[in-house]
N, C-alpha and C positions, 0 to 999 in steps of 0.2 A: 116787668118794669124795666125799663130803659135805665142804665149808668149813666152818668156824663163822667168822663175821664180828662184827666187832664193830658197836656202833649206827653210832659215827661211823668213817671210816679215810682215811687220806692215800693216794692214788694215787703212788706212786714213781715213776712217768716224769717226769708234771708239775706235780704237788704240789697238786692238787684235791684239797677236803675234799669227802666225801664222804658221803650220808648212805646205809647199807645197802640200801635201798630203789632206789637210785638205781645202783646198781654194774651197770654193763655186760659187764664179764667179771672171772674171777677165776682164780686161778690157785696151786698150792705149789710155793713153792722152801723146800729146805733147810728143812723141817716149819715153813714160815711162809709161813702167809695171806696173799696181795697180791690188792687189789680196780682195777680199773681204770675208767677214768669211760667210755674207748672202744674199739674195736677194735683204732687205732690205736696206743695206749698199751699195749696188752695185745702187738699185735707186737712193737713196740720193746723191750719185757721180755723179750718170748721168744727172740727175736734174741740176746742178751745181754742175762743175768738178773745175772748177775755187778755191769755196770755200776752197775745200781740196788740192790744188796742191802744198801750201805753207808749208815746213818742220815745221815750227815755229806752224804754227794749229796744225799740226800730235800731237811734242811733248806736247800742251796742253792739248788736251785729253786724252794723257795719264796718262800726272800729271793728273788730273780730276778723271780719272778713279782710279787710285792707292790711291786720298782721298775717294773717296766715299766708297772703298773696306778697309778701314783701315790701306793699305802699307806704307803709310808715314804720317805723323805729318801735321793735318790742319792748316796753318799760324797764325790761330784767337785761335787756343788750346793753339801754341807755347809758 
């Protein structure tokens, strides 16, 4: 079965934007599209897809990701 992807998409493991073009595996849970940036990511969903189905995990990883990478103000620097 064919995906329909969007231009851009968030990776739900680790919160990589994503441009279509660039999606290394893909996958449906529960008639929702997930693009993944690697192999690895794509296991980790498969493993348990449950863990990442929930918007509210997405966006925590990303905040995560955007401290560890210095994009915004760690709460405990604040």
């Amino acid at each position: 079965m064919k995906i329909k992807i969007k231009k851009k998409v968030i990776d739900p493991v680790c919160g990589k934007r994503l441009d279509k073009d660039y999606v290394s595996r893909s996958a449906q849970y529960k008639d929702h599209p997930y693009c993944f940036c690697s192999p690895e990511c794509h296991y980790k969903f498969i493993i348990d897809p449950e863990k990442f189905d929930k918007p509210r995990s997405v966006l925590i990883r990303i905040l995560n990701r955007l401290i560890r990478n210095n994009r915004i103000p760690n709460r405990k620097t604040v």
